[in-house]
N, C-alpha and C positions, 0 to 999 in steps of 0.2 A: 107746545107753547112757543109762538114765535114772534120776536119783536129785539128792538134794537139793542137793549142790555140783556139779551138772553145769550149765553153760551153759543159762540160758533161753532159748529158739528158734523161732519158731512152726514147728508142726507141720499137717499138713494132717489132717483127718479120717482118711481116705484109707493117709498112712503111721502113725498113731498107732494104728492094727487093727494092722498090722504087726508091732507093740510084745508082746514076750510078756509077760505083768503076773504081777508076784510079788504073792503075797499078804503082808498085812500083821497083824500082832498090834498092837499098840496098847494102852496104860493111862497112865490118868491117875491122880494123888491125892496127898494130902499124904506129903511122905516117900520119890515116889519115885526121885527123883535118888541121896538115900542110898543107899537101897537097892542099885542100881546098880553106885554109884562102889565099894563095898564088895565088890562082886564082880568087877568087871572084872578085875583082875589077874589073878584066879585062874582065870577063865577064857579066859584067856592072847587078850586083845584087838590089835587093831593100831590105833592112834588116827588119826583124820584129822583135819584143821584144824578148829578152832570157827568157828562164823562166827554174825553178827547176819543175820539174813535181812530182807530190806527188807518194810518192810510189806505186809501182803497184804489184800484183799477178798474177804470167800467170801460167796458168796450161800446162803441157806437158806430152803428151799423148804417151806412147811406138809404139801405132799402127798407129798414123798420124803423118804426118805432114804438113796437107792441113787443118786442125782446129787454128785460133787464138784465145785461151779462155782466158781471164784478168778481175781481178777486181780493178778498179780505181775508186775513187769518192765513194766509194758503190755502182756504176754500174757491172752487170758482163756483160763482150760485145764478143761480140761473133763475129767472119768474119770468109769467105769461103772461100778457094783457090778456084777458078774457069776457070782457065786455065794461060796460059803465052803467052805473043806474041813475034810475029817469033825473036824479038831482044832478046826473056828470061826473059823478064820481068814478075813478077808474079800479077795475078790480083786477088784479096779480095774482096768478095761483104760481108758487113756489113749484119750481120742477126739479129741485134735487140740488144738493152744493158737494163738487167733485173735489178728489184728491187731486193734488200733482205728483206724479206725473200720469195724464189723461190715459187713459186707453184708445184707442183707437176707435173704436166704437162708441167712446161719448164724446169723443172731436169729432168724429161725425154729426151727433145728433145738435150739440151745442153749435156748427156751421149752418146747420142746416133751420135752427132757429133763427139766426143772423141773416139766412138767407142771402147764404154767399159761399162762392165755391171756393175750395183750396185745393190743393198737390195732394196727393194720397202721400201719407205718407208710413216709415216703415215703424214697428215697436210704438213707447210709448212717448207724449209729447211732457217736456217739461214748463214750467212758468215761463221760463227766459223765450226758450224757444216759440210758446205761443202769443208772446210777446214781440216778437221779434216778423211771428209771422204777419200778424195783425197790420202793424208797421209796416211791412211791405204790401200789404194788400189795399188795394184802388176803395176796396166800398168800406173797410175799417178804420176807427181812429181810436185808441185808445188814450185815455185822459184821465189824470191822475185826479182825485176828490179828498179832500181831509176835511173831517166832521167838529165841531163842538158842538154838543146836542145837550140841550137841557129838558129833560123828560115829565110829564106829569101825564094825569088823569080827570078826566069831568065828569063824574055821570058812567065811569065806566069805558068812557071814550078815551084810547089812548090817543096821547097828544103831545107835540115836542115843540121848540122853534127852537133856531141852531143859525150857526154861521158855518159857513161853506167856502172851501176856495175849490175852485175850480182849475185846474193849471195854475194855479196862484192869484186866479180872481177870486176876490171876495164879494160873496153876494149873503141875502139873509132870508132866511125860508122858513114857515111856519106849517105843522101838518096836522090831520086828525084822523085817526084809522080803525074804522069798528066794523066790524057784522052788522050792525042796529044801525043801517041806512039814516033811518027818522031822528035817532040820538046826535048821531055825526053833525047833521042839520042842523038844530038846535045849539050844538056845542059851537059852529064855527061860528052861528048868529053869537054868541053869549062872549067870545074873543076877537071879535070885531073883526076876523076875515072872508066873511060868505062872502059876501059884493066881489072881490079878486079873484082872479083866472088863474082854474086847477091847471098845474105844470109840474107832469112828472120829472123825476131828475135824467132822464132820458134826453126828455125836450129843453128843459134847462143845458145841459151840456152843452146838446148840439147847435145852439142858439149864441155860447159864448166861443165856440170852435168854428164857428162859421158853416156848419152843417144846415140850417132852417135858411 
């Protein structure tokens, strides 16, 4: 089970293939939490807890933006764009959430998703350090993210909308994330967001960092 109030855990590579990945819709912009809250009822919601999510690091990459790198909890977690379906929806399969301090061999591979080179370097890598490297590296930018996410359900379709700061921007973004393509559809119709353009928090970042 995997979704935003579930238990942070490291995962291996290995079992996070495992993982079948919902696809995600995603919008951001002024107004749309309204939006939302106005519709919820009607579209007969089941609420789940709000919660402040602890601050996160995502790393952003100049040459993708088919990589989600983050560290949360002391996890680094890693997901994969892997395609979109015919509605545009984009799907992320989970590749694993590492300890600190990294091995050598999964700084390799999590570089190597970034698509971007580093210094070999010796033993293992810590937060600070991979932090530090990121920072000095021309195609990396690391950017700080804090959540209040307020979570519910339609139809079985998980579904949030939340405020976000971004480096201390505040911006407001509403999501809906299922397996059941067709449900997802219907769900964003019945909350009044289909019409608005899906934007992973990838391309939101890179868009308030002057990355796009």
């Amino acid at each position: 089970m995997t979704g935003p109030f579930v238990k942070n855990v490291a995962t291996s590579a290995a079992d996070a293939a495992k993982i079948v990945p919902r696809a995600e819709f995603r919008v951001f912009g002024s107004g749309v939490i309204d939006i939302v809250r106005k519709k919820i009822w009607d579209a007969g919601a089941t609420l789940q807890k709000a919660r402040r999510m602890p601050a996160e690091t995502y790393f952003l990459s100049r040459r993708s933006s088919a990589v989600n790198v983050k560290v949360r909890d002391g996890l680094l977690d890693i997901k994969l764009k892997t395609g979109e379906t015919p509605e545009g929806y984009e799907i992320f399969q989970p590749a694993g959430k590492f300890q600190f301090p990294l091995q050598q061999a999964d700084l390799a591979v999590i570089l190597k998703h970034l698509q971007v080179d580093a210094a070999p370097g010796k033993g293992s890598c810590t937060f600070d350090e991979f932090l530090a490297m990121a920072r000095a590296h021309p195609d990396l930018v690391p950017v700080t993210i804090e959540k209040m996410r307020y979570g519910f359900t339609v139809d079985g379709v998980i579904c949030e909308y939340a405020q976000v700061w971004l480096n201390g921007a505040l911006l407001e973004t509403a999501c809906c994330e299922s397996e059941n393509h067709a449900g997802m559809k219907k769900v964003s119709e019945m909350l009044g967001i289909a019409g608005m353009p899906n934007t992973s928090y990838i391309n939101a970042a890179k868009h308030v960092v002057g990355l796009t």
